[in-house]
N, CA, C and O atoms as a DFTB+ gen file, in Angstrom:
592 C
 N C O
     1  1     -53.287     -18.556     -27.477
     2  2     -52.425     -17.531     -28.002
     3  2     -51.070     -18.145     -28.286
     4  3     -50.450     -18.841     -27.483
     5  1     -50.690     -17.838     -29.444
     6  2     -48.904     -18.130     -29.682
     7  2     -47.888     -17.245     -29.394
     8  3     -47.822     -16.041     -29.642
     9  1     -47.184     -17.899     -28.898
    10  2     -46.297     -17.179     -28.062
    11  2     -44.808     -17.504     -29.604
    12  3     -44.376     -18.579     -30.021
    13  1     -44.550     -16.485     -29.905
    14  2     -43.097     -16.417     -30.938
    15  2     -42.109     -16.052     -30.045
    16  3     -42.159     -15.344     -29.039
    17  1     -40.788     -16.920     -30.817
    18  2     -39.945     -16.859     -30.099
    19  2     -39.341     -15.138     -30.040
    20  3     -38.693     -14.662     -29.108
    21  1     -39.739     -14.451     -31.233
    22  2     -39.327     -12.878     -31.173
    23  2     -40.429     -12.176     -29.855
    24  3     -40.022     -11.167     -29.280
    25  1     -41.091     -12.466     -29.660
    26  2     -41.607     -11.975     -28.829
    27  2     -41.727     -12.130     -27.519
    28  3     -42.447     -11.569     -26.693
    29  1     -40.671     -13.233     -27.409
    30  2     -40.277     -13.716     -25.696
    31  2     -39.161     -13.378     -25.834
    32  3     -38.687     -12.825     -24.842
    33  1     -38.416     -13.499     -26.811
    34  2     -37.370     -12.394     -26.444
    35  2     -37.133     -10.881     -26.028
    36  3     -36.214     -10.408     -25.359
    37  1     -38.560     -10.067     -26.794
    38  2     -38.694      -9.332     -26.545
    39  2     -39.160      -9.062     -25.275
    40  3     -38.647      -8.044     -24.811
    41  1     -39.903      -9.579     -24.590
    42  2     -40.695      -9.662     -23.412
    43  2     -39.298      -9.789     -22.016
    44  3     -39.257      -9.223     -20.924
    45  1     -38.280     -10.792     -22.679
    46  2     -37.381     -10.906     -21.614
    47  2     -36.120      -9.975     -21.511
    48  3     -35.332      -9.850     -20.573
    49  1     -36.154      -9.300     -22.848
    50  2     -35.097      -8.044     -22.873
    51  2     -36.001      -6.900     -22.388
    52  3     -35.179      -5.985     -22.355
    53  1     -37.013      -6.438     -22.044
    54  2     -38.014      -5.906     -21.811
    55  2     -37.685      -5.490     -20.415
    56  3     -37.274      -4.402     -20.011
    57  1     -37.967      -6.642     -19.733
    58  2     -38.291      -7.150     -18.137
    59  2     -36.432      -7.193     -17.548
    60  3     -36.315      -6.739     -16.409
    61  1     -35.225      -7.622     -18.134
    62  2     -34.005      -7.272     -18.238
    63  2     -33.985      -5.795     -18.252
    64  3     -33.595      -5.383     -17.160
    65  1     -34.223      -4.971     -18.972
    66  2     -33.844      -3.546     -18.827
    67  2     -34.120      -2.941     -17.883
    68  3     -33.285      -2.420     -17.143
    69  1     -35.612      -2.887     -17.697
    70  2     -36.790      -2.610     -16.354
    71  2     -35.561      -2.687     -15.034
    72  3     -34.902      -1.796     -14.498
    73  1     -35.619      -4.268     -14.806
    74  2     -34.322      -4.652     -13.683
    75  2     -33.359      -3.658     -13.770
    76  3     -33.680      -2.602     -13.225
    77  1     -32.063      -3.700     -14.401
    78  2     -31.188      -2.999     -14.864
    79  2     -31.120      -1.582     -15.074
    80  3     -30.032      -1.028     -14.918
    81  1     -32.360      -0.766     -15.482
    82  2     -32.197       0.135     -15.346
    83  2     -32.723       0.966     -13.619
    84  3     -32.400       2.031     -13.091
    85  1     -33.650      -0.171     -13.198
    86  2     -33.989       0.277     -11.794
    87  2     -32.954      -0.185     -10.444
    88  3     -33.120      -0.016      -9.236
    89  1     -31.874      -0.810     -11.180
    90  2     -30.853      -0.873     -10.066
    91  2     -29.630       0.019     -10.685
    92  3     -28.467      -0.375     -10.604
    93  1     -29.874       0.858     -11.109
    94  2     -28.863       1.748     -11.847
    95  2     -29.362       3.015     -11.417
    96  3     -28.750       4.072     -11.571
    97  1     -30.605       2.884     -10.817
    98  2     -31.360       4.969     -10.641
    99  2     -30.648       5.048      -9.157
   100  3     -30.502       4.303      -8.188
   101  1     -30.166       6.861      -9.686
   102  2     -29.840       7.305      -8.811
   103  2     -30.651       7.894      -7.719
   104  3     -30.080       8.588      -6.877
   105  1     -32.154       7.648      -7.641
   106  2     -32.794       8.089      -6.632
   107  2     -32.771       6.998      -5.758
   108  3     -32.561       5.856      -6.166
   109  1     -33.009       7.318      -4.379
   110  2     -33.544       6.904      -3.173
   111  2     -34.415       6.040      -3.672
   112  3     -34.925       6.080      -4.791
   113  1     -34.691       4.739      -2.277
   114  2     -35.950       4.377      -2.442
   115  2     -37.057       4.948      -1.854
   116  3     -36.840       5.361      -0.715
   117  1     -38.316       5.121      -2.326
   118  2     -39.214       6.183      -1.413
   119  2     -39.623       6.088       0.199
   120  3     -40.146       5.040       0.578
   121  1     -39.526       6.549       0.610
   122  2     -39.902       6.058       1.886
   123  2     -40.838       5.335       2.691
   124  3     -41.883       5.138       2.072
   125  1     -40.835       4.943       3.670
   126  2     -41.977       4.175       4.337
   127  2     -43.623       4.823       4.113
   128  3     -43.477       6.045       4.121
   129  1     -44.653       4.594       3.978
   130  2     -45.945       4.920       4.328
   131  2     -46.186       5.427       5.313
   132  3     -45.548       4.901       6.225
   133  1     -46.907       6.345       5.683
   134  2     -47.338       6.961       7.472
   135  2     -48.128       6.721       8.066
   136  3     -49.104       7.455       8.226
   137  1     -47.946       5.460       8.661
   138  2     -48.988       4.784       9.573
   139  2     -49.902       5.830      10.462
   140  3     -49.382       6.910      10.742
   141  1     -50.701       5.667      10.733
   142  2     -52.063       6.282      11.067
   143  2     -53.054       5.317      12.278
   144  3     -54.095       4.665      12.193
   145  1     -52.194       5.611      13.270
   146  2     -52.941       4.915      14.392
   147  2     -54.447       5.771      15.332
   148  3     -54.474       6.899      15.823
   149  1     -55.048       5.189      15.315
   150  2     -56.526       5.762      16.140
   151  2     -56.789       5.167      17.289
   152  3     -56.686       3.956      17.485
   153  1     -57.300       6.371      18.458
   154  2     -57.381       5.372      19.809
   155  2     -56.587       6.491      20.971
   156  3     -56.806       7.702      20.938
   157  1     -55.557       5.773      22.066
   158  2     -55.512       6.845      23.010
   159  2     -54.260       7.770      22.674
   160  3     -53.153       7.359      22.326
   161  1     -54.622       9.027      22.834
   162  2     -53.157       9.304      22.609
   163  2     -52.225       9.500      23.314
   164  3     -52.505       9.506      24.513
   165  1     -50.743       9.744      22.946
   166  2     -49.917       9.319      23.924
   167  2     -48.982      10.347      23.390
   168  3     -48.828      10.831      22.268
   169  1     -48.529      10.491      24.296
   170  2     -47.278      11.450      24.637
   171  2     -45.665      10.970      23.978
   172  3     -44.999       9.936      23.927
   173  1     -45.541      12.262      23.578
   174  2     -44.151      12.037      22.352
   175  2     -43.008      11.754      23.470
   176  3     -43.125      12.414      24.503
   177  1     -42.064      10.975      23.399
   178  2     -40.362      11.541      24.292
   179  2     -39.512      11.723      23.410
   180  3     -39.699      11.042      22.402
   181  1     -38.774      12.285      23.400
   182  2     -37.806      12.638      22.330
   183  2     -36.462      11.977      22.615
   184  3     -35.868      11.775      23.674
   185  1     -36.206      11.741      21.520
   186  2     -34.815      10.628      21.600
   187  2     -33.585      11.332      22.076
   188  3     -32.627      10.683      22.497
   189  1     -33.578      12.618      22.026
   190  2     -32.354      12.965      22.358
   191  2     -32.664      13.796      23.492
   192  3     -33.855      14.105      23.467
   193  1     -31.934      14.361      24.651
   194  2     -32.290      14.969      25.824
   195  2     -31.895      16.254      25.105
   196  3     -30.951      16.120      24.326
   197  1     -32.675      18.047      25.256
   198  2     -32.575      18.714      24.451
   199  2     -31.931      19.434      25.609
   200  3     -32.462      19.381      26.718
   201  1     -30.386      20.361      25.328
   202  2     -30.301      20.847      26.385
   203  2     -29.411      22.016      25.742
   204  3     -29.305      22.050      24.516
   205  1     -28.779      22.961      26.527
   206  2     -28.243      23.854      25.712
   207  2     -27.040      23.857      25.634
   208  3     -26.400      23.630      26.661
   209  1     -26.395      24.101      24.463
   210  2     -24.967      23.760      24.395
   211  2     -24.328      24.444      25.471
   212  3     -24.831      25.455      25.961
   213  1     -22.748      23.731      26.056
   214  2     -22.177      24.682      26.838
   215  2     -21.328      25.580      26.439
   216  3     -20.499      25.279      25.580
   217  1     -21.384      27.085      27.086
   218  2     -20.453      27.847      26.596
   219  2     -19.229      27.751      27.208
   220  3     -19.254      27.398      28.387
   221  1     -18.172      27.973      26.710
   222  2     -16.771      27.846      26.837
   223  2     -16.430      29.191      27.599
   224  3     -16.639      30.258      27.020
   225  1     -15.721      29.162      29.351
   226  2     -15.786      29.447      30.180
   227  2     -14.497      30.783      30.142
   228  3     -13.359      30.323      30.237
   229  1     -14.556      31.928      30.049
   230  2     -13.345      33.028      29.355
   231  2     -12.333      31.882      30.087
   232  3     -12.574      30.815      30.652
   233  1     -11.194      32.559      29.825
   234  2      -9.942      31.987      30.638
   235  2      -9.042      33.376      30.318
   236  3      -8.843      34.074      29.323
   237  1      -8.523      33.381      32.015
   238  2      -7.559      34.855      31.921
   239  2      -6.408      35.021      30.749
   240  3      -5.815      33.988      30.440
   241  1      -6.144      35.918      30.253
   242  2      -5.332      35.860      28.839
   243  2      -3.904      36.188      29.694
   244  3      -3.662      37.124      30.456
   245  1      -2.959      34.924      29.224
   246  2      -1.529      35.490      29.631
   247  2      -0.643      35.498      28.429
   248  3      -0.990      35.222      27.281
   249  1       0.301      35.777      28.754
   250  2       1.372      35.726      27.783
   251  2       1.900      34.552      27.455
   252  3       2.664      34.175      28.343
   253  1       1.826      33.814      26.569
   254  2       2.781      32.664      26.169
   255  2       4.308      32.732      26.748
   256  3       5.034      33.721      26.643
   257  1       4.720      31.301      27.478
   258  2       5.737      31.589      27.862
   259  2       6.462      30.552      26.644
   260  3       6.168      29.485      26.104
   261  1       7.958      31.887      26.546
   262  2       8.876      31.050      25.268
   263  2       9.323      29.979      25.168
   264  3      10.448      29.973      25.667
   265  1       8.888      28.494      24.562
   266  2      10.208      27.485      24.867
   267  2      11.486      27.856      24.137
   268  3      11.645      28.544      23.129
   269  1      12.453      27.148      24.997
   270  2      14.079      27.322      24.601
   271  2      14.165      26.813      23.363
   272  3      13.881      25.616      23.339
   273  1      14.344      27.103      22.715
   274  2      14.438      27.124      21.111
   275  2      15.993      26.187      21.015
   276  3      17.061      26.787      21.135
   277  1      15.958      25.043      20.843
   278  2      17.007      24.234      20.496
   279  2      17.617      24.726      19.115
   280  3      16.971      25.214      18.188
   281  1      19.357      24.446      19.170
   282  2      20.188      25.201      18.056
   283  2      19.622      24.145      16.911
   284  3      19.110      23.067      17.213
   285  1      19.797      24.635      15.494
   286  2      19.275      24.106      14.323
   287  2      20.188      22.438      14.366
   288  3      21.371      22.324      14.689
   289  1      19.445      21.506      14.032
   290  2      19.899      20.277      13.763
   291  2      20.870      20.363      12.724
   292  3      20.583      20.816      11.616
   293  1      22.033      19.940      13.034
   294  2      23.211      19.574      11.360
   295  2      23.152      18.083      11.133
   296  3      23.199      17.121      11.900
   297  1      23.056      18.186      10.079
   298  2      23.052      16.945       9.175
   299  2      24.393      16.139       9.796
   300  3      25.473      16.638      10.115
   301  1      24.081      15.094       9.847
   302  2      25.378      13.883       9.781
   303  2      25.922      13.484       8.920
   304  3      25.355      12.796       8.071
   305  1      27.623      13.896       8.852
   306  2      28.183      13.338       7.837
   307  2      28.651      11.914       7.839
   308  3      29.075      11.538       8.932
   309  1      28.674      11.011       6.842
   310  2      29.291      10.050       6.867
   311  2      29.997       9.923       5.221
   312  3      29.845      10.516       4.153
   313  1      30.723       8.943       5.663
   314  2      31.923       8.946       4.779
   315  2      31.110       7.688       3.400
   316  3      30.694       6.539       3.553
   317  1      31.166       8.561       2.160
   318  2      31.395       7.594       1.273
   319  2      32.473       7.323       0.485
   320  3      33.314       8.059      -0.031
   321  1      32.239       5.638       0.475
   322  2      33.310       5.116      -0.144
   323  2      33.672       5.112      -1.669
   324  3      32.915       4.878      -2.611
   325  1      34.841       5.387      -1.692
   326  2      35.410       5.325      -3.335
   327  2      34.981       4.002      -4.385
   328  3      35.792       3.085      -4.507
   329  1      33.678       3.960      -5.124
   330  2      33.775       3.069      -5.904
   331  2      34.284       3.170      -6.905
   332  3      34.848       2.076      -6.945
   333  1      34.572       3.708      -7.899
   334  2      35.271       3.943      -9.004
   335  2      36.083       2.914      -9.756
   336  3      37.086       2.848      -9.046
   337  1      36.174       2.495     -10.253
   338  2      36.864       1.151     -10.834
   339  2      36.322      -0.108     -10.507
   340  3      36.973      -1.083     -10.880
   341  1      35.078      -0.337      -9.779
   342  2      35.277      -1.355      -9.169
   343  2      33.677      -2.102      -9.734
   344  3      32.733      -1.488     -10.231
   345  1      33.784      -3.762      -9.433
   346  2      32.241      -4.119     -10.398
   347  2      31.182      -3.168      -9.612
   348  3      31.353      -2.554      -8.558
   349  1      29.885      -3.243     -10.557
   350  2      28.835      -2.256     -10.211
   351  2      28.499      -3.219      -8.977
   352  3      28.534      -2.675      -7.874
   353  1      28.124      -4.800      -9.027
   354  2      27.761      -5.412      -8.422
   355  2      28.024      -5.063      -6.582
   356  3      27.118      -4.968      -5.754
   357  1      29.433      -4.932      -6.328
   358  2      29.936      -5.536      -5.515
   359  2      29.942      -3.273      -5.089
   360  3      29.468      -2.881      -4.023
   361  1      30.510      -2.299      -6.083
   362  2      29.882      -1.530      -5.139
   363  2      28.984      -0.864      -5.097
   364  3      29.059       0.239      -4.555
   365  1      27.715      -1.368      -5.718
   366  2      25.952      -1.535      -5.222
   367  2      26.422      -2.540      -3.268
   368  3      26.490      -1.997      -2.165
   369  1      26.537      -3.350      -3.457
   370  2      26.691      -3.983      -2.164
   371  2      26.947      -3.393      -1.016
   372  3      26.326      -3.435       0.046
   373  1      28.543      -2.477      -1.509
   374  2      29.406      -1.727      -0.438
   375  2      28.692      -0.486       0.257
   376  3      28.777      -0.113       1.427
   377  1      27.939       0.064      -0.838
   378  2      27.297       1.476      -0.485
   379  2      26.141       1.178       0.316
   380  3      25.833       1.942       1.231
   381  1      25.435       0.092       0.052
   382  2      24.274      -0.291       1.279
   383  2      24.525      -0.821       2.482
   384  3      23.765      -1.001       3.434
   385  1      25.611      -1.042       2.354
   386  2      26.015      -1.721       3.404
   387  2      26.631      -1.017       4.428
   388  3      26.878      -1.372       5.580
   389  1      26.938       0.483       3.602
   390  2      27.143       1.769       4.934
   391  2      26.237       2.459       4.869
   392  3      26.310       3.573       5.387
   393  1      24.946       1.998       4.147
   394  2      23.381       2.654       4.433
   395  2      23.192       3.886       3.166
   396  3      22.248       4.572       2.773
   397  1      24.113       3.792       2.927
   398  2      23.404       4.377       1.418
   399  2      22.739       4.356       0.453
   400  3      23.405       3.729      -0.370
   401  1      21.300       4.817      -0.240
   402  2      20.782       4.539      -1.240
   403  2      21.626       4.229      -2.374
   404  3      22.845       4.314      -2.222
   405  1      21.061       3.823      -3.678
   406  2      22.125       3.781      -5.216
   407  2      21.175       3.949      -5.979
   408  3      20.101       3.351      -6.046
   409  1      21.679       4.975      -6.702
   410  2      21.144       5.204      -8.366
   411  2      22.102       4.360      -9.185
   412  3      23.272       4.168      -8.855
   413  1      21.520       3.860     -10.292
   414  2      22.442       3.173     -11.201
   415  2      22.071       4.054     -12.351
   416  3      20.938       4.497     -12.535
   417  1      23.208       4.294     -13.182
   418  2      22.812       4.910     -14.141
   419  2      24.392       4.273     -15.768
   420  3      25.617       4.173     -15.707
   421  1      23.339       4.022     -16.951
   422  2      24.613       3.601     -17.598
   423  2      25.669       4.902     -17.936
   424  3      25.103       5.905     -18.372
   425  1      26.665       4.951     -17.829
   426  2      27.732       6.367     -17.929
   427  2      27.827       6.390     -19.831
   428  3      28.288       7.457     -20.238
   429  1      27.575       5.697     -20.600
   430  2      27.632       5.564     -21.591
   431  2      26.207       6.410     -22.492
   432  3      25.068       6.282     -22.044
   433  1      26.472       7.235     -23.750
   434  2      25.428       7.641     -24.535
   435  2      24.106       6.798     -24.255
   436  3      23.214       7.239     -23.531
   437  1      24.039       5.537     -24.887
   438  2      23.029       4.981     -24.950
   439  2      21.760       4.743     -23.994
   440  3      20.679       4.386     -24.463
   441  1      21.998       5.001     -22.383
   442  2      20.586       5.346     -21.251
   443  2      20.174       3.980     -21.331
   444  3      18.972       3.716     -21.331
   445  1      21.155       2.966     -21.410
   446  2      20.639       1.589     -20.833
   447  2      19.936       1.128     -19.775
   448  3      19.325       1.833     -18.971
   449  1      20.019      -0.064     -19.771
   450  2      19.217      -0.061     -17.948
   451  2      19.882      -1.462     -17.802
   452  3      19.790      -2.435     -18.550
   453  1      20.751      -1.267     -16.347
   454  2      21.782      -2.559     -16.271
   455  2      20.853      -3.334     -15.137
   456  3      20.781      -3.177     -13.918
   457  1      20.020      -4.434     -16.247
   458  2      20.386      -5.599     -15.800
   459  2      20.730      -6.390     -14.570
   460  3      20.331      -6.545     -13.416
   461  1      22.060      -6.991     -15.726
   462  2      23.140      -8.000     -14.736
   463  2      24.241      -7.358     -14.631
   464  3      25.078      -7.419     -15.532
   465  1      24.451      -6.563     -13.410
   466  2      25.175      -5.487     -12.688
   467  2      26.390      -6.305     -12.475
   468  3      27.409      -5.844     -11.961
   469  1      26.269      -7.480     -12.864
   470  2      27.893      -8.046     -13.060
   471  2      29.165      -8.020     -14.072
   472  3      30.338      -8.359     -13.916
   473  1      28.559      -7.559     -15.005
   474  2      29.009      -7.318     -16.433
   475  2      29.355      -5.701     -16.290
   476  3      30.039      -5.235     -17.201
   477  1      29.041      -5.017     -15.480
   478  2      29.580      -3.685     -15.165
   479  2      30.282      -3.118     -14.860
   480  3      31.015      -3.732     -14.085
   481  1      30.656      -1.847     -15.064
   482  2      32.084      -1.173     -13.955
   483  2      32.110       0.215     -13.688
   484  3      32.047       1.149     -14.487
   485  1      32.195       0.222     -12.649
   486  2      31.613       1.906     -12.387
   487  2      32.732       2.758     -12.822
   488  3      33.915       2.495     -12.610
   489  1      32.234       3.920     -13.519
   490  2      33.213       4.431     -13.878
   491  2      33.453       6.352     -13.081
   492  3      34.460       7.060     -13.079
   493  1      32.060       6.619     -12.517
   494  2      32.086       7.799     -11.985
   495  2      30.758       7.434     -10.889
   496  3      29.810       6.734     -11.244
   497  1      30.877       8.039      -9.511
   498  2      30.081       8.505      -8.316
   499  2      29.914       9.751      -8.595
   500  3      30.633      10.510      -9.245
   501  1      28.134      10.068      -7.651
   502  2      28.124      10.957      -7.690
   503  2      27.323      11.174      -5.985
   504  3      26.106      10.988      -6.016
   505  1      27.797      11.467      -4.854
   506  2      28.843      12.332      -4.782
   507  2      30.076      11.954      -4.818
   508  3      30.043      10.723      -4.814
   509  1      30.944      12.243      -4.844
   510  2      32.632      12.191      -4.852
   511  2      32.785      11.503      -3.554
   512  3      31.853      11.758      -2.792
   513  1      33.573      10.802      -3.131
   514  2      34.152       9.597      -2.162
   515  2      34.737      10.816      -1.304
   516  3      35.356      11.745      -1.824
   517  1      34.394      10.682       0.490
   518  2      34.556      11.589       1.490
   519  2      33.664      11.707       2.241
   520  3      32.654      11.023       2.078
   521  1      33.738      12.374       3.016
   522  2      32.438      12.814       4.381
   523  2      31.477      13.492       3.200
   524  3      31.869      14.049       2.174
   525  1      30.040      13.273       3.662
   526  2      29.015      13.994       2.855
   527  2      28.036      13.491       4.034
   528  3      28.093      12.607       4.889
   529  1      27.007      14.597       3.619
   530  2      25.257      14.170       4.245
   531  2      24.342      13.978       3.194
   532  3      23.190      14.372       3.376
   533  1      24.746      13.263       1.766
   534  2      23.901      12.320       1.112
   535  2      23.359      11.254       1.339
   536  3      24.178      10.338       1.416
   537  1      22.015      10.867       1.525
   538  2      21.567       9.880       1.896
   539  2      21.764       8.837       0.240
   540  3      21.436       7.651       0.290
   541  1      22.152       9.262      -0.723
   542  2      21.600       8.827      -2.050
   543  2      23.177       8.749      -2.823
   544  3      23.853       9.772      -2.925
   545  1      23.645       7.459      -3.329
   546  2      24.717       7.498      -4.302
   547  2      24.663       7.384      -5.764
   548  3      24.501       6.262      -6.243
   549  1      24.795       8.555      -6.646
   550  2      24.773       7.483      -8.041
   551  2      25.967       6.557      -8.227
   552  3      26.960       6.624      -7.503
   553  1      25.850       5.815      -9.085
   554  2      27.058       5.313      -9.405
   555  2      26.674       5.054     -11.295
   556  3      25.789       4.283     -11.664
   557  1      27.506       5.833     -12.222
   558  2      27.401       5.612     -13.400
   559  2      28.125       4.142     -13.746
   560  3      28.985       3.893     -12.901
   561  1      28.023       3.301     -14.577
   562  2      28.639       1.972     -15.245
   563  2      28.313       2.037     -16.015
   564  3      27.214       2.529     -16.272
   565  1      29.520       1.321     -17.227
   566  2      29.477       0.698     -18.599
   567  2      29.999      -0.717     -18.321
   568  3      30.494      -1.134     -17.274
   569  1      29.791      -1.352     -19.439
   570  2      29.709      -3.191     -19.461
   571  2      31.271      -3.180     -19.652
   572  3      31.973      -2.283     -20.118
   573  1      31.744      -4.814     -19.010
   574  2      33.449      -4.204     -18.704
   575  2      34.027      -4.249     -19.803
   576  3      35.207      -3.902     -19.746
   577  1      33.425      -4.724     -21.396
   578  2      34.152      -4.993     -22.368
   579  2      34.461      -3.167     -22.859
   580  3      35.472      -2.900     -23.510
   581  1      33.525      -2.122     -22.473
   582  2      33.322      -0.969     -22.539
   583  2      34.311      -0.217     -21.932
   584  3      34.797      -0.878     -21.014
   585  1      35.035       1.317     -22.082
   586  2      35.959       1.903     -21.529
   587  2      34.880       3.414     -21.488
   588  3      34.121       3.990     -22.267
   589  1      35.361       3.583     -20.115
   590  2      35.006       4.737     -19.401
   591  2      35.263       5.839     -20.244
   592  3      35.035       6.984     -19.851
């Protein structure tokens, strides 16, 4: 018999799919066969000890006693510092350095995104320089050749 090369190809894209599609089925594999032993018989034990669940025992009903209700937590103020005039660089630095987050944002129309925060100058905070319980500072900047 001649074997063509179209037809071993076919034979091996064939036997490829078969594979491929039988490791792709979403069924189970079928299960074991049910062996069928003959001879003495023997007594089942069961794997798990069968017993009855326990019931949950009343308990006398009292009144909840109140805890002391501690006064409401106030926020901690701390003081932020006045950057305003000053490079973005240096007060990005200052504000973390008394644990404050920083937004940078350019103060100018255009919604830049600064970069090299050295070429900057803050021109407005937000919040305003003083005691606050902001965890978060913006600080707007334009590039220093730029006026506020």
């Amino acid at each position: 018999m001649k074997v063509t090369r179209h037809a071993l190809t076919a034979a091996v894209t064939a036997a490829f799919a078969v594979v491929a599609l039988s490791a792709c089925s979403p069924e189970s594999p079928s299960p074991e066969p049910t062996k069928t032993v003959t001879g003495v018989p023997t007594t089942v034990v069961p794997t798990q000890p069968t017993t009855a669940p326990a019931t949950p025992t009343p308990t006398p009903t009292q009144e909840p006693t109140p805890e002391p209700t501690d006064p409401p937590a106030t926020a901690e103020l701390s003081e932020v510092p006045n950057v305003v005039g000053m490079n973005h660089a240096e007060a990005q630095n200052l504000l973390r350095s008394k644990g404050f987050m920083v937004n940078e944002e350019d103060a100018g129309p255009e919604g830049r995104m600064i970069l090299n925060n050295h070429n900057w100058k803050v021109c407005r905070q937000d919040p305003a320089p003083g005691p606050s319980d902001a965890l978060r500072v913006a600080i707007h900047s334009v590039k220093l050749s730029e006026s506020c």
